[in-house]
C-alpha positions as CSV (number, residue, x, y, z in Angstrom):
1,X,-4.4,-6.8,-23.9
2,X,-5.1,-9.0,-20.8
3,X,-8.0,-7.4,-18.3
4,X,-7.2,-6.0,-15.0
5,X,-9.6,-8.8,-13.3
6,X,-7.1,-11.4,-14.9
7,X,-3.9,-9.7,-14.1
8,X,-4.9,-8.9,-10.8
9,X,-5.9,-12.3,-9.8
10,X,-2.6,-13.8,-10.8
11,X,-0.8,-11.3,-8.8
12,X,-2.8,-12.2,-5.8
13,X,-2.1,-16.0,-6.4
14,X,1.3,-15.2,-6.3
15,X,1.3,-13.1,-3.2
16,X,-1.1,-16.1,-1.8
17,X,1.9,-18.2,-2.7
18,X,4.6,-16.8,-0.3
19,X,5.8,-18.6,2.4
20,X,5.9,-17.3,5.8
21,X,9.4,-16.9,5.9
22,X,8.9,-15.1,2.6
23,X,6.5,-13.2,4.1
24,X,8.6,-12.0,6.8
25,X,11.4,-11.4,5.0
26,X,10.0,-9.0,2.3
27,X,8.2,-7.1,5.3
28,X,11.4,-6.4,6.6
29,X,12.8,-5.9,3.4
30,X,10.2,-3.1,2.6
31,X,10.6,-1.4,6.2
32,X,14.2,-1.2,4.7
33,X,13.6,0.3,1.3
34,X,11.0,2.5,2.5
35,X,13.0,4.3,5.6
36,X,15.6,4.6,3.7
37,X,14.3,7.1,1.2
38,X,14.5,10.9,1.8
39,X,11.1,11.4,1.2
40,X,10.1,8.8,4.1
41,X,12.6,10.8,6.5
42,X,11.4,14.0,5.6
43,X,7.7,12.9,6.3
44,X,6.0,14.2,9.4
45,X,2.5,12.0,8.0
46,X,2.6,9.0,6.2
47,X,-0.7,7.4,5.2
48,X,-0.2,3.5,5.2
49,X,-2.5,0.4,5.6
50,X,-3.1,-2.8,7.4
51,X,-2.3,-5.3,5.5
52,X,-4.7,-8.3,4.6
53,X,-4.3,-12.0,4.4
54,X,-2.1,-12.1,0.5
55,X,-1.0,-8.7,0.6
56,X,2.5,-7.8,1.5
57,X,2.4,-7.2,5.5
58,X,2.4,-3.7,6.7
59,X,2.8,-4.3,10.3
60,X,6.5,-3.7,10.7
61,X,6.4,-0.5,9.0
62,X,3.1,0.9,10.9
63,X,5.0,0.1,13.8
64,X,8.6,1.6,12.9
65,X,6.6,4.9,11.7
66,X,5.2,5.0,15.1
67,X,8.8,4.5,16.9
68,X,10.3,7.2,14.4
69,X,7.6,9.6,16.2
70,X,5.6,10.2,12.8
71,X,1.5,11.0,12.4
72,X,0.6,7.5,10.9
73,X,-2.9,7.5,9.4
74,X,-4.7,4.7,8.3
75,X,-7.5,4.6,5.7
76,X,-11.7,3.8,6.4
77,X,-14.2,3.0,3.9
78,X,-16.8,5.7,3.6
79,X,-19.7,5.9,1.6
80,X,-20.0,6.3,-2.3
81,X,-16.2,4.6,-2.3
82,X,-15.0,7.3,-0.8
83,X,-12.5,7.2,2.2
84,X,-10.9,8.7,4.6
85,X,-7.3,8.7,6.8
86,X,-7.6,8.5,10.7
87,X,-4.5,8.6,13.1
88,X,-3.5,6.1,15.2
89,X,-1.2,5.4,18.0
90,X,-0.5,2.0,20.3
91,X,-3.7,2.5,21.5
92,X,-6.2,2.3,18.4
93,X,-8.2,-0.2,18.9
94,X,-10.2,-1.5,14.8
95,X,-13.1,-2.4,13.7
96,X,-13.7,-4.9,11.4
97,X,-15.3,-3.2,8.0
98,X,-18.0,-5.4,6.1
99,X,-15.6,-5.9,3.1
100,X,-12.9,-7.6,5.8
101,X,-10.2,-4.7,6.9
102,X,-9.5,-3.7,9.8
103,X,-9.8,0.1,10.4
104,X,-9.0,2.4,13.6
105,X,-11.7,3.6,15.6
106,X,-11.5,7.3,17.4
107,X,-8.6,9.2,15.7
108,X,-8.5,12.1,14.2
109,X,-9.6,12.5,10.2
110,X,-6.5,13.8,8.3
111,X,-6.6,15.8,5.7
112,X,-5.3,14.6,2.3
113,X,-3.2,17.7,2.1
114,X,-1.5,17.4,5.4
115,X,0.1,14.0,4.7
116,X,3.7,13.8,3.4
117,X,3.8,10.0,2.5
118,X,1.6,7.7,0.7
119,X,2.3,3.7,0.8
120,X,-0.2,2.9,-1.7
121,X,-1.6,-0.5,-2.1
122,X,-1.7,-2.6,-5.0
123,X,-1.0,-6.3,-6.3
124,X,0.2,-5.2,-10.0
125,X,2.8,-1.9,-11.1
126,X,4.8,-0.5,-14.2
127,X,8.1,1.0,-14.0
128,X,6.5,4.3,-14.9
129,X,4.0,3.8,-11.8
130,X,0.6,2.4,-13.3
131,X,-1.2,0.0,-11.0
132,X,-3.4,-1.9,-10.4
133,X,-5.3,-2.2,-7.1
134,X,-7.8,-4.6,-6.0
135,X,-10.6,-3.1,-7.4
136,X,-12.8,-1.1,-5.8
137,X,-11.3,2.7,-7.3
138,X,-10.9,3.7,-3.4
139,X,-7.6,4.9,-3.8
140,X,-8.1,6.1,-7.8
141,X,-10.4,8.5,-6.0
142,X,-8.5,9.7,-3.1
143,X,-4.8,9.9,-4.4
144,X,-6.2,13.1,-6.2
145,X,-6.7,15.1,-3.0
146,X,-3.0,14.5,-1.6
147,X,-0.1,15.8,-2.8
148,X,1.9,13.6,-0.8
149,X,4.9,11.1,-2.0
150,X,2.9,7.9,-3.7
151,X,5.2,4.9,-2.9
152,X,4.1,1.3,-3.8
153,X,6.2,-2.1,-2.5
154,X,5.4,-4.8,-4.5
155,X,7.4,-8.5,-5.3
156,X,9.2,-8.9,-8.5
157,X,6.5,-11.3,-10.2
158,X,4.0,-8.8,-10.1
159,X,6.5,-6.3,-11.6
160,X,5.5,-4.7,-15.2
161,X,8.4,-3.4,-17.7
162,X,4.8,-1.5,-19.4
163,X,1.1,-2.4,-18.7
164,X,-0.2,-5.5,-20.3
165,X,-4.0,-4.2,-18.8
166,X,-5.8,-1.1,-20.4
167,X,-5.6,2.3,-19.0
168,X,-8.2,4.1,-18.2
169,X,-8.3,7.8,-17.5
170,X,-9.5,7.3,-13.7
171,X,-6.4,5.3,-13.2
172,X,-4.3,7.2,-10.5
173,X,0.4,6.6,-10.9
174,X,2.2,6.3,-8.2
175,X,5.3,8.1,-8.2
176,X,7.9,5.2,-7.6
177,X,7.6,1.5,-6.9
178,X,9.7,-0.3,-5.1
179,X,10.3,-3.9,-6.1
180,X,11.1,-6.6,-3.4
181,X,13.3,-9.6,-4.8
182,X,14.7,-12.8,-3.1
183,X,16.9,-14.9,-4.8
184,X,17.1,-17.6,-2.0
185,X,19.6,-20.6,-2.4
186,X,18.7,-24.1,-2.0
187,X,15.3,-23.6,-1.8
């Protein structure tokens, strides 16, 4: 077995490694894949994040939720790892948390069980929907209280046929992950 710290650092190196135009293509290839499953359009709520510097961008889809006239809420750090989904609009203006995120100031707190869809983050997944985060059990703790879609986007290279990482009992599935691939020519 390989630990979680080792996997997940390699699957941060390799989102670390994308291009820009890689970048921008799988953020538009995710909006894609994401919208176009029934239980995105059937969502009225659907909890995503801002994205950080070597994760797959977020943007794109926080701002096509938005157009498509859905509650978007986006995550903030509470105390005892705990957290918490706020709305937000064009308006929201962030904060910057102590660990680096940005998070929206002045929206409403959610409730776990009012949201339809979750995009939750990760750098490593399974085909049967283990993950592995980056570390802090945030979302192990939360995914509990929703019983929302769980969606996760991540690029082929950090794809998993079955975990090479030890389970452990706190470890929260997602429900389905989507894997982004390119297979670029002459590059």
């Amino acid at each position: 077995m390989i630990t979680k710290q080792t996997v997940r650092q390699k699957a941060i190196d390799n989102l670390a490694a994308l291009s820009d135009e890689q970048s921008a293509y799988f953020m538009q290839e995710m909006v894609k894949k994401v919208t176009s499953l029934s239980a995105w359009q059937k969502a009225e709520t659907v909890a995503l994040t801002l994205s950080q510097a070597d994760e797959l961008p977020t943007d794109l889809l926080i701002q096509t939720a938005l157009l498509q006239n859905k509650t978007v809420v986006l995550p903030r750090v509470l105390p005892k790892k705990q957290m918490a989904f706020m709305t937000i609009n064009q308006d929201t203006h962030y904060e910057r948390h102590p660990f680096g995120m940005l998070e929206p100031v002045g929206g409403r707190v959610v409730n776990p069980k009012e949201i339809d869809f979750v995009l939750v983050p990760g750098v490593a997944f399974t085909d049967d929907g283990q993950r592995i985060g980056f570390g802090g059990g945030y979302y192990d703790r939360w995914l509990p209280q929703t019983t929302a879609k769980k969606v996760a986007a991540t690029i082929a290279v950090n794809m998993f046929v079955t975990p090479v990482w030890r389970i452990e009992v706190t470890d929260q599935k997602v429900d389905q992950v989507i894997v982004l691939d390119r297979k670029i020519e002459n590059e």
